[in-house]
C-alpha atoms as a printed R data frame, in Angstrom:
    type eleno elety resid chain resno       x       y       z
1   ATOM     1    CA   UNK     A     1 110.355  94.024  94.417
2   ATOM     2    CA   UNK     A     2 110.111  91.774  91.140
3   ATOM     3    CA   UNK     A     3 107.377  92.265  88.488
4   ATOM     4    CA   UNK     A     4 104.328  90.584  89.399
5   ATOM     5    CA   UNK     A     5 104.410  87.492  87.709
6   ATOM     6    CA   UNK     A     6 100.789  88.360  86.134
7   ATOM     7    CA   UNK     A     7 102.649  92.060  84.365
8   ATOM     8    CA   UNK     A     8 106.023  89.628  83.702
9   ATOM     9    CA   UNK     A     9 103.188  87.211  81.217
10  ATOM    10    CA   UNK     A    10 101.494  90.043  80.250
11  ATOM    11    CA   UNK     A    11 104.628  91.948  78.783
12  ATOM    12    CA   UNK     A    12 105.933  88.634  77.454
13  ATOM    13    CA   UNK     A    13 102.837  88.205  75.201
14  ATOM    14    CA   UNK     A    14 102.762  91.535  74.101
15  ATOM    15    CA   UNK     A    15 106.445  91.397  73.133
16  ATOM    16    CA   UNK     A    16 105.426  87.694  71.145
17  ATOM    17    CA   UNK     A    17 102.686  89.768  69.369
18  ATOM    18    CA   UNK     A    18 105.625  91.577  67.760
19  ATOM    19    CA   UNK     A    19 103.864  95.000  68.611
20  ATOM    20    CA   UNK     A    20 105.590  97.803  66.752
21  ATOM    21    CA   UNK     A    21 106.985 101.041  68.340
22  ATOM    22    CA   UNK     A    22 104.843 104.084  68.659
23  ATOM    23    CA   UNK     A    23 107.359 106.011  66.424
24  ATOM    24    CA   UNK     A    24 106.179 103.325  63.340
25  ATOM    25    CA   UNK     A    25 102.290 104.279  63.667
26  ATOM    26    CA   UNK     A    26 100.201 106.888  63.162
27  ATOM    27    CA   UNK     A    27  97.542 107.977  65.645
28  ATOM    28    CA   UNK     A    28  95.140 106.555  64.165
29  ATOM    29    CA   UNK     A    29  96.931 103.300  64.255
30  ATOM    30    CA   UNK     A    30  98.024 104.139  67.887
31  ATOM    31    CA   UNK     A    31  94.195 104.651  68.345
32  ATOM    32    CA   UNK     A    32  93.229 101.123  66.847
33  ATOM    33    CA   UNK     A    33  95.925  99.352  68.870
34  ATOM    34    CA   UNK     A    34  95.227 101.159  72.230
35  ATOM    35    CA   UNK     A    35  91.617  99.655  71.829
36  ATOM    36    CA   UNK     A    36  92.404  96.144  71.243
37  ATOM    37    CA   UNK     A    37  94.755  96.189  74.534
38  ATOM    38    CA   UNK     A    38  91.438  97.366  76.220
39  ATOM    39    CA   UNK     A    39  89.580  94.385  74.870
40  ATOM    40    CA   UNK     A    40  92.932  92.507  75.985
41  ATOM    41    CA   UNK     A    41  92.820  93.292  79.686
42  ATOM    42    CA   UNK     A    42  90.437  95.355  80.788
43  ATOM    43    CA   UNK     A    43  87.757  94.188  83.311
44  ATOM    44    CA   UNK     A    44  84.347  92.686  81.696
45  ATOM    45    CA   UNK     A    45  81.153  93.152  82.299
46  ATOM    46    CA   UNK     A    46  81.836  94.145  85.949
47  ATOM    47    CA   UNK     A    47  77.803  94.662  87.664
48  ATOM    48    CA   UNK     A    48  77.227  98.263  87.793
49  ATOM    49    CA   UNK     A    49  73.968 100.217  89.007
50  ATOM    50    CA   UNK     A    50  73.220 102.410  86.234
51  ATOM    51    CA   UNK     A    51  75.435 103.791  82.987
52  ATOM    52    CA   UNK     A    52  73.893 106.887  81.622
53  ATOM    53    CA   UNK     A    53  75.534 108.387  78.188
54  ATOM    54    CA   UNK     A    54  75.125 112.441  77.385
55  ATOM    55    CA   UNK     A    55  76.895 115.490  76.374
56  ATOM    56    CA   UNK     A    56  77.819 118.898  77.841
57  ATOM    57    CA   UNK     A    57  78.446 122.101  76.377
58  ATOM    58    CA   UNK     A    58  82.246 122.484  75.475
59  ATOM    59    CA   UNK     A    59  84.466 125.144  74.076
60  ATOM    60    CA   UNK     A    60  84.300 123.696  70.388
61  ATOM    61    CA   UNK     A    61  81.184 121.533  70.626
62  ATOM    62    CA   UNK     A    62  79.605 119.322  72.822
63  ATOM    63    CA   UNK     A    63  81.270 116.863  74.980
64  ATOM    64    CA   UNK     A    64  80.548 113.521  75.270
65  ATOM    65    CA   UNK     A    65  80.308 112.038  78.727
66  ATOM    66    CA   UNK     A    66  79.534 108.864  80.755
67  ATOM    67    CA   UNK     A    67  77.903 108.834  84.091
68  ATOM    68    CA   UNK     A    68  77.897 105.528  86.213
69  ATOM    69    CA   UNK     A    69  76.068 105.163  89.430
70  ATOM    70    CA   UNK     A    70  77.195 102.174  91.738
71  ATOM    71    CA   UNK     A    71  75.503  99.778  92.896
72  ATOM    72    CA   UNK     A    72  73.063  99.711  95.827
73  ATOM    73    CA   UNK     A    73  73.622 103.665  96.221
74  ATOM    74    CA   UNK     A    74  73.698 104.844  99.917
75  ATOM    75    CA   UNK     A    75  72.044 107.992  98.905
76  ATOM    76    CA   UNK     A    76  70.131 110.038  96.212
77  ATOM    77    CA   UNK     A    77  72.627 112.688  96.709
78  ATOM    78    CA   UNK     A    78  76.091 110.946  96.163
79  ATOM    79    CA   UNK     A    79  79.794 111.750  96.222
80  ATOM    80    CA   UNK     A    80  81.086 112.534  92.378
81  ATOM    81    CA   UNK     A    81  83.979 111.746  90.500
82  ATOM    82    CA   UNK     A    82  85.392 113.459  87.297
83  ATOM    83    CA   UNK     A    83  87.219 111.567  85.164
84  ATOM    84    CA   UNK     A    84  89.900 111.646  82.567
85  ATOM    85    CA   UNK     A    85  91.044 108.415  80.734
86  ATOM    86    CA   UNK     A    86  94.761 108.331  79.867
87  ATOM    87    CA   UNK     A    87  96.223 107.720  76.600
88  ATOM    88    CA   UNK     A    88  99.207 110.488  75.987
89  ATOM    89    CA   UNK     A    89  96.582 112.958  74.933
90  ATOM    90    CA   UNK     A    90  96.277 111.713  71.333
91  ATOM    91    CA   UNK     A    91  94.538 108.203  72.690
92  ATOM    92    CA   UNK     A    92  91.821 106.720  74.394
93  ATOM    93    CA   UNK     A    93  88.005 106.860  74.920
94  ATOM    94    CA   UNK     A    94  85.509 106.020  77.242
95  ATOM    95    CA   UNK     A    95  84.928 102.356  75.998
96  ATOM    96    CA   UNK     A    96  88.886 101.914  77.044
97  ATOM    97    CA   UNK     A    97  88.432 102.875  80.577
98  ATOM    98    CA   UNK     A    98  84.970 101.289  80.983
99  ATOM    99    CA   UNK     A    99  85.699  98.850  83.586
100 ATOM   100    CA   UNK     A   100  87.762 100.803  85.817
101 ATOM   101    CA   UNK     A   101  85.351 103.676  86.281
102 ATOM   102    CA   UNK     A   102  82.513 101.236  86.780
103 ATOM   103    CA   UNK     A   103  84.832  99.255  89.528
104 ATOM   104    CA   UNK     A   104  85.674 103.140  90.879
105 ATOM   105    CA   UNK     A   105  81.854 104.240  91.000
106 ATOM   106    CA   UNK     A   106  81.403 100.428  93.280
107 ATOM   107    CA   UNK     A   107  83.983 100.873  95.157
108 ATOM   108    CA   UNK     A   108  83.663 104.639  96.014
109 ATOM   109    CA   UNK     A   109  79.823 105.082  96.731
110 ATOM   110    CA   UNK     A   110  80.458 108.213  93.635
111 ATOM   111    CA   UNK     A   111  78.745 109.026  90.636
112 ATOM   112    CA   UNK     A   112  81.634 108.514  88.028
113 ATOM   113    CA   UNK     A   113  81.463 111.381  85.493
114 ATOM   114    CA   UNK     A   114  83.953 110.466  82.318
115 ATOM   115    CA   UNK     A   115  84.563 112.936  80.356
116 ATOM   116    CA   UNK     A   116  85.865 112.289  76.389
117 ATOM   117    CA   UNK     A   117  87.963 115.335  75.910
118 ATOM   118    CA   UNK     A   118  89.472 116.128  72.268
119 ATOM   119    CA   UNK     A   119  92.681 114.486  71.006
120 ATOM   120    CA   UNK     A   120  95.285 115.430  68.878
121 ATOM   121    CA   UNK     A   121  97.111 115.949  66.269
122 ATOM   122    CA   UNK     A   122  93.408 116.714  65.037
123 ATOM   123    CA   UNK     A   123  93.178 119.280  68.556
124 ATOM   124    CA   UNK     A   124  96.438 120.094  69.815
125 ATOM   125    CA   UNK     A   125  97.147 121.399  73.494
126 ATOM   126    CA   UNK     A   126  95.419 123.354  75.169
127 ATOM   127    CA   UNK     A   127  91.767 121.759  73.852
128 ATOM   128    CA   UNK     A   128  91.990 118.525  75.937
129 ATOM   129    CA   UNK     A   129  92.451 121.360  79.309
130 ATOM   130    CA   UNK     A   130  89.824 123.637  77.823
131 ATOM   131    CA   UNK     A   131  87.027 120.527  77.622
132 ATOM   132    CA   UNK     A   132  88.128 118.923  80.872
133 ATOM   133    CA   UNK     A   133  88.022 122.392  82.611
134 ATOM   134    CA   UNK     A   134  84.564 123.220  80.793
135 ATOM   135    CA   UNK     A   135  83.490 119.690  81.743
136 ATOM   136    CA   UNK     A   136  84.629 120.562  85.336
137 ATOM   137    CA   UNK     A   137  82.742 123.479  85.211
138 ATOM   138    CA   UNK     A   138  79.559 122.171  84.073
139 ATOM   139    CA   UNK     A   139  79.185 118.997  86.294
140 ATOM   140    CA   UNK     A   140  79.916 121.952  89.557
141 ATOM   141    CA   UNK     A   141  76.687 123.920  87.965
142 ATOM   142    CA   UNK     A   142  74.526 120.908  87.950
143 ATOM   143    CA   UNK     A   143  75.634 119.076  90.666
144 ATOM   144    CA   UNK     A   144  71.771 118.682  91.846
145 ATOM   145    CA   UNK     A   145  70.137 117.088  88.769
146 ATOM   146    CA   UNK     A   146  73.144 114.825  88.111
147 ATOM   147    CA   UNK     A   147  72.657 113.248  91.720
148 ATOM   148    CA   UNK     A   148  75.677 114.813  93.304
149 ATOM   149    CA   UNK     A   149  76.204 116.399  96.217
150 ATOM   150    CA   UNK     A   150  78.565 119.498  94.982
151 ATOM   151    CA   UNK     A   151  80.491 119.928  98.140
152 ATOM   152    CA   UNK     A   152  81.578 116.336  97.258
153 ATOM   153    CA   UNK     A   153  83.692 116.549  93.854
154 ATOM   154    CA   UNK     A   154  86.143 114.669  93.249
155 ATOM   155    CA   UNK     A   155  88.683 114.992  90.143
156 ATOM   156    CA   UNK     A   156  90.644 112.228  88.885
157 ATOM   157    CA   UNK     A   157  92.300 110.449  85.727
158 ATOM   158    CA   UNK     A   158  94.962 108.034  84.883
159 ATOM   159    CA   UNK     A   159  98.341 109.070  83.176
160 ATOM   160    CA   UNK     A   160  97.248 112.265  80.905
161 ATOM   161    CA   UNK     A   161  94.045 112.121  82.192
162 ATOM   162    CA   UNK     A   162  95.661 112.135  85.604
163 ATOM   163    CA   UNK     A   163  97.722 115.797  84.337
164 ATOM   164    CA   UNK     A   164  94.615 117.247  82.991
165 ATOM   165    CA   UNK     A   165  92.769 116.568  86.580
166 ATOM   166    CA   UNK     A   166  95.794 118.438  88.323
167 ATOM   167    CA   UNK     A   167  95.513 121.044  85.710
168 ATOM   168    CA   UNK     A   168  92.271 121.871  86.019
169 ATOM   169    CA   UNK     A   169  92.642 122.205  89.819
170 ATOM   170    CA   UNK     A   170  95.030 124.718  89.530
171 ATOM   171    CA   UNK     A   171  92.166 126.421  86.986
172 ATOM   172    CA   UNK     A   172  89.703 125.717  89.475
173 ATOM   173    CA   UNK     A   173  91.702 127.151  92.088
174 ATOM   174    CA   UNK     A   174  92.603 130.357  90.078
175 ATOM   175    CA   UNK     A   175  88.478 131.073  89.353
176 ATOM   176    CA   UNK     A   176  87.228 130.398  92.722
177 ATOM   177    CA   UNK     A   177  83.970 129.569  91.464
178 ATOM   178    CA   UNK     A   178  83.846 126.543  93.551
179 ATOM   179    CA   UNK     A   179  85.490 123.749  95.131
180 ATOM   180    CA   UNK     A   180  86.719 120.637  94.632
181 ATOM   181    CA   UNK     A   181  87.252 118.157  97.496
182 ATOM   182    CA   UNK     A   182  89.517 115.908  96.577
183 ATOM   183    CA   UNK     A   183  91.709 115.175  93.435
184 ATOM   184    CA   UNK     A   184  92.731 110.828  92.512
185 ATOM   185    CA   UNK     A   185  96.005 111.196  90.492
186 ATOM   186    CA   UNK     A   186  97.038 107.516  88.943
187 ATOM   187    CA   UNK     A   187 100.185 107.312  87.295
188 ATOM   188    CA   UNK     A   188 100.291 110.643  86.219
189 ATOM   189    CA   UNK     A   189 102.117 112.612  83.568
190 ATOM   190    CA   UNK     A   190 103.319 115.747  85.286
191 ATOM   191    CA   UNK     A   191 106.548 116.945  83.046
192 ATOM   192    CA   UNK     A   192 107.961 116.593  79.792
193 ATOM   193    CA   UNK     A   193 111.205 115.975  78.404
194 ATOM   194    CA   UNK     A   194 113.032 115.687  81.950
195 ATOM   195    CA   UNK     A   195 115.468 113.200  83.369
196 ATOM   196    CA   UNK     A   196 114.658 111.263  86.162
197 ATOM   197    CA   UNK     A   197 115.286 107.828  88.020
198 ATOM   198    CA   UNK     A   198 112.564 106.384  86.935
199 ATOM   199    CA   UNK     A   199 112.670 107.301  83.407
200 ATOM   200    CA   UNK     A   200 116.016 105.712  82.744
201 ATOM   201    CA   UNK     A   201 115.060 102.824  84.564
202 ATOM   202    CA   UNK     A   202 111.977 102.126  82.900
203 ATOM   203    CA   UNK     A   203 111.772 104.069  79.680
204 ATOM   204    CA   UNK     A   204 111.751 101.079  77.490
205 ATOM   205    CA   UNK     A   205 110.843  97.445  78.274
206 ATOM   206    CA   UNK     A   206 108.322  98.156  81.050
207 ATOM   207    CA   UNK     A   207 105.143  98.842  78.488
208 ATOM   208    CA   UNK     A   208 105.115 102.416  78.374
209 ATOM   209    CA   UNK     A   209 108.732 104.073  77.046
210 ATOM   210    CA   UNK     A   210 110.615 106.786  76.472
211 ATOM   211    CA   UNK     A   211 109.724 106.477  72.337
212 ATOM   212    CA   UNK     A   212 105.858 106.834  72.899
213 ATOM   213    CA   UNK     A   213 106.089 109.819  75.384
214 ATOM   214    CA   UNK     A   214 108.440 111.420  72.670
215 ATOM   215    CA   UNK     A   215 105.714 110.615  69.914
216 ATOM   216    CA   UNK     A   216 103.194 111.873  71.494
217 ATOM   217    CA   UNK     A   217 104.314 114.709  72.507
218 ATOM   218    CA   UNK     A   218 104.969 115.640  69.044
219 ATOM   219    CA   UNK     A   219 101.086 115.337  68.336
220 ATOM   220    CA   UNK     A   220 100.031 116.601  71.182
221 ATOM   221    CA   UNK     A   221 102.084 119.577  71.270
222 ATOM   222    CA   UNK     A   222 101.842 122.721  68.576
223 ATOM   223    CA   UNK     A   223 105.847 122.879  67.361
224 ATOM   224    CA   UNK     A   224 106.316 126.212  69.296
225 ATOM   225    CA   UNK     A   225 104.431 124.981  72.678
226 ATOM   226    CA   UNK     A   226 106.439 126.187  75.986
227 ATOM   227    CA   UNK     A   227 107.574 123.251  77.992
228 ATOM   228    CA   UNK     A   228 107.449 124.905  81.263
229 ATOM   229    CA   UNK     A   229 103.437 125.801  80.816
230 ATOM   230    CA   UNK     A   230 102.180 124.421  83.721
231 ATOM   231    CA   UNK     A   231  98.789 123.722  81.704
232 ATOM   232    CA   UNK     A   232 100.850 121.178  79.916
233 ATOM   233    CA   UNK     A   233 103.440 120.359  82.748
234 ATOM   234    CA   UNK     A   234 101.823 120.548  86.576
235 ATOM   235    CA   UNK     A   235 105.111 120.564  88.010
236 ATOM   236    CA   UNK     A   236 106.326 124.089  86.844
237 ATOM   237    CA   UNK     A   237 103.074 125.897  88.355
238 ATOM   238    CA   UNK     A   238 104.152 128.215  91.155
239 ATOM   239    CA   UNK     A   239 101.701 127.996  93.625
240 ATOM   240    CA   UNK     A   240 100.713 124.589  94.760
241 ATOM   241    CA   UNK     A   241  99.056 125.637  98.214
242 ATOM   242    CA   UNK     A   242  95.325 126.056  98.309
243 ATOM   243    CA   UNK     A   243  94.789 122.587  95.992
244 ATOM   244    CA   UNK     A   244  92.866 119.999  97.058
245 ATOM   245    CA   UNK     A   245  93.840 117.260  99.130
246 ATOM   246    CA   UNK     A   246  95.477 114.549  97.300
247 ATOM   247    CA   UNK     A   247  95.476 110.851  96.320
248 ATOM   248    CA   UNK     A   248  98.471 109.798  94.024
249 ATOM   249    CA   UNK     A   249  99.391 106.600  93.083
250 ATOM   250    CA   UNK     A   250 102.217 105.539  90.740
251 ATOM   251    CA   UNK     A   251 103.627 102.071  89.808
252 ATOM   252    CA   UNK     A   252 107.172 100.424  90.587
253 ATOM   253    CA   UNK     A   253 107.829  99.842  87.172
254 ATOM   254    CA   UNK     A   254 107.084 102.904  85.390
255 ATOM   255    CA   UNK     A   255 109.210 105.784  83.927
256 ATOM   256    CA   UNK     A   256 106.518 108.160  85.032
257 ATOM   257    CA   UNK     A   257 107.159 107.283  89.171
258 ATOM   258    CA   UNK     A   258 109.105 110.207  89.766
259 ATOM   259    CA   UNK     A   259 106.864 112.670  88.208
260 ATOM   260    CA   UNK     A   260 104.175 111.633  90.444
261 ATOM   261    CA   UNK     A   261 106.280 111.071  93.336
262 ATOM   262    CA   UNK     A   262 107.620 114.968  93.173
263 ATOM   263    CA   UNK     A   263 104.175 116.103  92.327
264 ATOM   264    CA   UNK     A   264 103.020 114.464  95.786
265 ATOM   265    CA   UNK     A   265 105.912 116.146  97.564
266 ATOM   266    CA   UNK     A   266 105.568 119.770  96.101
267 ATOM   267    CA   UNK     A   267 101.698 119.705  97.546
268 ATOM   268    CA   UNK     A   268 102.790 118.183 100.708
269 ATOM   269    CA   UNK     A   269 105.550 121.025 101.351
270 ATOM   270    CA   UNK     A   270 102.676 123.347 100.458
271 ATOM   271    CA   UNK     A   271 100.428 122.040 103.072
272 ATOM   272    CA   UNK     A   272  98.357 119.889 101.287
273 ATOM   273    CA   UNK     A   273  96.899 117.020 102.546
274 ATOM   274    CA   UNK     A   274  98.425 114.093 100.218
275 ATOM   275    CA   UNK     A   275  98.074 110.426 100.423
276 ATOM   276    CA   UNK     A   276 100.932 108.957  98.343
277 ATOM   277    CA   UNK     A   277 101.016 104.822  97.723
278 ATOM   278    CA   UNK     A   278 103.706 103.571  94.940
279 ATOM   279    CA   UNK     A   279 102.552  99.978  94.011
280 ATOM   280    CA   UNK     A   280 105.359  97.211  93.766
281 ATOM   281    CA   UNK     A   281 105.555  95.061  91.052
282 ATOM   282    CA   UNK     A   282 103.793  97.014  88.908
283 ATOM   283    CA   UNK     A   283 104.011  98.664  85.288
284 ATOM   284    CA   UNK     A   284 102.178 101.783  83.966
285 ATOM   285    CA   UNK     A   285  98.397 101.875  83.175
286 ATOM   286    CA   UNK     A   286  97.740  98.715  85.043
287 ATOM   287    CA   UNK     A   287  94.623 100.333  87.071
288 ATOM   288    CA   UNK     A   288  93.460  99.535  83.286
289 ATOM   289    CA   UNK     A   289  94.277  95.965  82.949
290 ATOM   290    CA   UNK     A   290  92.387  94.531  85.892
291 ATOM   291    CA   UNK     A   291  91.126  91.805  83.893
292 ATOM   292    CA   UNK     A   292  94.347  90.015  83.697
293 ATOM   293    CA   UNK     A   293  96.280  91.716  87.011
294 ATOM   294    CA   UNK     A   294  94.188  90.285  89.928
295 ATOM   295    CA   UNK     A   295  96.088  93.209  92.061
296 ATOM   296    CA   UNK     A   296  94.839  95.584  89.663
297 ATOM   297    CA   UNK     A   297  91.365  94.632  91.299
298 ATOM   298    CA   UNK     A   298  92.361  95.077  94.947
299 ATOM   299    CA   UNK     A   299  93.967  98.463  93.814
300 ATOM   300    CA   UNK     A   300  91.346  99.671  92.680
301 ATOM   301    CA   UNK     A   301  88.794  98.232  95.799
302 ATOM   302    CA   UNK     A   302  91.596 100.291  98.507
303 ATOM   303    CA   UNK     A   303  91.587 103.389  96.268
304 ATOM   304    CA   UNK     A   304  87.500 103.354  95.968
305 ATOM   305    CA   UNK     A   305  87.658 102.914  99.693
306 ATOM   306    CA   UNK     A   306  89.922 105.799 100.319
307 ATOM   307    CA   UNK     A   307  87.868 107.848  97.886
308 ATOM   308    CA   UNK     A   308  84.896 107.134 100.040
309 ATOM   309    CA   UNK     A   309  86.077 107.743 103.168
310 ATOM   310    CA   UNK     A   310  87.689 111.323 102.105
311 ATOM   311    CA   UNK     A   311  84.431 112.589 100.648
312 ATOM   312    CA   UNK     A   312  82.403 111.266 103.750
């Protein structure tokens, strides 16, 4: 399929903005520029039932967190979902990924826990796993007084947050403390420095390229990190049976589609449930942009929807 027309104007105004490459900025300037995007196109304002902001007790420090309840909660007890924004690791915050984890919480009937792991340069890999496995950790121990029903927790992100919430299942899975029940991959980053399909296809001119996956890698990365970790890379773990079942969604348009696409097949040959959907017409992070893709919005109703009716 084409681009939808609404990415197509999008990615012409960002290319008339005269927007420099990653490998020009810093990440602090990376950091600034990420957040005016947000204010760009992501959703406003959307209705939600209650935002709560805390902390946890991480591995270096606390961690900062947002819980949203939806609106007009079916229960006191509800569904939960962990989340990781994306950003390449050295990017992001909770104010960036506001809207779509209040339109998740709506859509899903789930108490939307985001977590704001550390970034790099200033905390290389592996802090961002070790806070988003603590995180994990902590919201399974206190399940009850956060509202959630701990037989019903979910674990999701977007792009690098969607790696770190297939990382940490394969943590989770290796501790058996407890259970997760489902895990919401979108657009994720699953392998480094690999040739695929998609990546040639996409890897410059479709919003996210090759150049910013290279650049942040190098922040993100200590200089003598092992590529095949699967704490950095999901795709080189060796065991992939016993994970939770699986929602992945990746975009037409994107060099990371393969990634995802081969994640979603190495669960299903391992006898995992997986529900795979690759959206047409659409570039990477554009779960993100619903307030200027009106599909973003109806993405993100169907996956809230699915999310519900697995954790029913």
């Amino acid at each position: 399929m084409p681009l939808d027309p609404h990415v197509k104007s999008l990615l012409n105004i960002l290319v008339a903005a005269g927007v420099p490459e990653a490998s020009q900025l810093t990440p602090l300037e990376m950091r600034e520029r990420f957040i005016r995007l947000a204010e760009l196109v992501d959703a406003k304002d959307v209705p939600i039932g209650k935002i709560e902001h805390g902390t946890l007790p991480g591995p270096a420090g606390p961690i900062q967190i947002r819980i949203y309840t939806p609106r007009n909660p079916h229960a006191r007890q509800l569904a939960g979902l962990i989340y990781f924004h994306g950003g390449c690791g050295v990017f992001g915050n909770l104010d960036t990924h506001d809207g779509i984890c209040r339109m998740l919480a709506n859509e899903s009937d789930c108490r939307v826990i985001a977590v704001e792991y550390r970034l790099a340069p200033e905390h290389p890999f592996p802090a961002a796993v070790e806070d988003s496995y603590a995180a994990t950790r902590w919201v399974a121990r206190h399940a009850l007084e956060l509202g959630i029903d701990r037989d019903r927790i979910a674990i999701g992100g977007d792009s690098a947050g969607g790696n770190l919430a297939a990382v940490v299942c394969q943590l989770v899975k290796q501790t058996a403390e407890f259970d997760l029940a489902l895990q919401v991959l979108l657009y994720p980053a699953m392998n480094v420095n690999v040739e695929t399909e998609s990546r040639r296809a996409f890897g410059q001119g479709y919003f996210l390229d090759n150049a910013t996956l290279d650049w942040a890698l190098k922040y993100y990365g200590p200089t003598q990190i092992d590529l095949k970790d699967p704490r950095l890379c999901p795709l080189h773990a060796t065991d992939f049976s016993g994970l939770p079942p699986a929602h992945i969604h990746t975009a037409e348009f994107d060099p990371l589609r393969d990634e995802g696409k081969a994640y979603a097949d190495r669960l299903e040959r391992a006898g995992v449930k997986v529900r795979y959907t690759c959206h047409q017409g659409m570039i990477h992070h554009f779960y993100a942009m619903a307030g200027v893709i009106p599909y973003a919005r109806a993405a993100i109703n169907a996956t809230g929807i699915a999310i519900k009716d697995a954790l029913a």
